[in-house]
N, C-alpha and C positions, 0 to 999 in steps of 0.2 A: 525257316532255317533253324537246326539245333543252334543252343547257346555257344559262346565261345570258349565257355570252362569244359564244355562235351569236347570241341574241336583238341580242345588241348589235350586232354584226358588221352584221345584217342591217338592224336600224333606220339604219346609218351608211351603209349603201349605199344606201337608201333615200329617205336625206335630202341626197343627197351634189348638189352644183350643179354639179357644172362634171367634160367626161370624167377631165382629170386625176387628181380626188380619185376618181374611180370605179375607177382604173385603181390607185392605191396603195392603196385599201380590199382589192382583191383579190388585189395582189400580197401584202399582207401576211396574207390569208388561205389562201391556195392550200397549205400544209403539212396543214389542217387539213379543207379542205374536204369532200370525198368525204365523210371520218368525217360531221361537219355535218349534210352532207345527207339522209345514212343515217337519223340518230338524230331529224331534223325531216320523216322522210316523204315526201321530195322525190316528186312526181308529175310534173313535166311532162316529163323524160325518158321516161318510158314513155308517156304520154298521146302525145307526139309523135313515138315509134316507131310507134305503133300507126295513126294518123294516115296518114304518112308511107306504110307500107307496103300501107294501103289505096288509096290514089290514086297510086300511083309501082312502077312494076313492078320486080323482084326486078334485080338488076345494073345497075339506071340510072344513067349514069352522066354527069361527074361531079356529087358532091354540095358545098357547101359547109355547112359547120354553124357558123350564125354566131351568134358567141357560147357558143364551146365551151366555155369555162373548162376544166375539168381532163380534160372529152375524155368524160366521162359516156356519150353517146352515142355517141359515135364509137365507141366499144368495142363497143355493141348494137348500130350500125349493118354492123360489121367481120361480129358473129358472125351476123348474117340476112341477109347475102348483098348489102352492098353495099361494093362492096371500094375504091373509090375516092373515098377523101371528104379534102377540105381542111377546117382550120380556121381561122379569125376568130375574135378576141379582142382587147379591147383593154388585157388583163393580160398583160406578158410573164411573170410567176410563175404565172398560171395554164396557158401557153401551154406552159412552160418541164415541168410535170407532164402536162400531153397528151400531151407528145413522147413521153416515155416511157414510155407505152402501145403506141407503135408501129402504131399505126392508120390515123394522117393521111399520105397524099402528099404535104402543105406544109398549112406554119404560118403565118400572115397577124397581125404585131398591130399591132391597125387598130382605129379606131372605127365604130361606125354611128353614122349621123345626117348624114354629107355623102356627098361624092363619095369612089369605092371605083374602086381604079387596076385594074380588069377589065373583059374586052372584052365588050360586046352579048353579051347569050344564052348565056354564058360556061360555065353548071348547066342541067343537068338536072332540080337541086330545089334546094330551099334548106328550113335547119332550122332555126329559132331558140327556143330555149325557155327561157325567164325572162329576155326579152330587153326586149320590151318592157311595162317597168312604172316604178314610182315611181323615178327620181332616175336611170334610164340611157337609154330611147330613146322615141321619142313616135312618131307619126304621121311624120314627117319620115323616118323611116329608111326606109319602105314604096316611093321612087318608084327607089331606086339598088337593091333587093333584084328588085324586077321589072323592073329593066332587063339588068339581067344573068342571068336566070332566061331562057331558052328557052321559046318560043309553045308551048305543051303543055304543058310542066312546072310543078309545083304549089310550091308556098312553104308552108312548115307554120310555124306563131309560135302564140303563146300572147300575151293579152293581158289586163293585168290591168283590175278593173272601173273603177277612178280614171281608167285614161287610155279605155276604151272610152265613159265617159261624158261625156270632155273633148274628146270631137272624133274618136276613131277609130274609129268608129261610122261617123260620116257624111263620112267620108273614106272607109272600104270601101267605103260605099252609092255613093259621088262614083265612083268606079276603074270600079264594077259598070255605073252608066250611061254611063260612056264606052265601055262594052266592052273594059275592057283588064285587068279580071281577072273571074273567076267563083267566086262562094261554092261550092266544093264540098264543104265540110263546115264543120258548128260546133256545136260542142259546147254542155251547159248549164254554166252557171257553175260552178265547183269552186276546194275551197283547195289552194290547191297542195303546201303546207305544214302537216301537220293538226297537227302538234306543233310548232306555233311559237303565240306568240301572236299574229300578224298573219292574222286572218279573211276579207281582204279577197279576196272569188273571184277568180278569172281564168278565161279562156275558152281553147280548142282552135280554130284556124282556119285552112281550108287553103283556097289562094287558089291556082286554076288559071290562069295565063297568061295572054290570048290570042297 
């Protein structure tokens, strides 16, 4: 079982209301995090490599990974062949730990959930994972990640079950009938976290363009 300064960490971020408090939850955990992650199981970086590399061809470029925190991915994304990836973040301590990975082409710390100072169709793909759930991004972050995402290219996110049953559900089903994105995968439920005590599933979901 992760530590009980993890469990805490994670219930504060969890509960947190407003981006600010979200953004000094993290800066003040980003020394410790990686380890964290490790010792609580963390799945959804690999769930959304795997994801990603299924529906997005090998050097596609570029990617952003929103919501990198300490660059988890960026570093799996570096070593299976995608060599140009930005991150987003709206921790500069987490952002500040990415860097030096040496991965990212640029650093963006920024929030989801409004408007994102990048041009139309900007990516190739987009990668978010443990991005959207309890106490940091809802449905509202989905209309600025597909705007900037290019007509063919796929968005990979993970969502957890509290917000897929509070409306982003039928906000995917909303996008699907307009035709302005396409389910091309989804996962069943899973915890994302098996060594934490928060059970709550989340899902794997990549959303093709149009």
């Amino acid at each position: 079982m992760a530590d009980r300064k993890n469990e805490g960490a994670l219930a504060a971020a969890y509960a947190a209301q407003r981006p600010e408090e979200v953004a000094a939850l993290y800066d003040r955990w980003s020394d410790t995090y990686d380890a964290d992650m490790l010792a609580a199981g963390y799945r959804h970086p690999t769930i959304c490599l795997a994801l990603l590399a299924r529906h997005l061809p090998r050097g596609a470029a570029p990617l952003l990974d929103a919501g990198a925190g300490t660059g988890l991915i960026g570093e799996w994304l570096a070593i299976t062949g995608y060599p140009h990836v930005e991150a987003l973040d709206i921790s500069a301590g987490m952002l500040a730990k990415a860097e030096r990975k040496g991965v990212y082409s640029a650093l963006h710390c920024l929030a989801l959930g409004g408007p994102l100072p990048f041009a139309d169709n900007a990516y190739a793909g987009i990668i978010s994972a443990g991005v959207f759930t309890s106490g940091h991004v809802g449905a509202e972050g989905l209309d600025e990640l597909i705007r900037i995402c290019r007509p063919g290219g796929v968005i990979v996110l993970t969502v957890k079950s509290t917000l897929w049953d509070a409306g982003f559900s039928a906000r995917i089903a909303d996008l699907e009938a307009n035709g302005i994105v396409t389910r091309a995968e989804e996962t069943s439920p899973y915890v994302s976290m098996p060594g934490e005590a928060d059970t709550v599933p989340s899902r794997g979901l990549v959303l093709r363009v149009s």
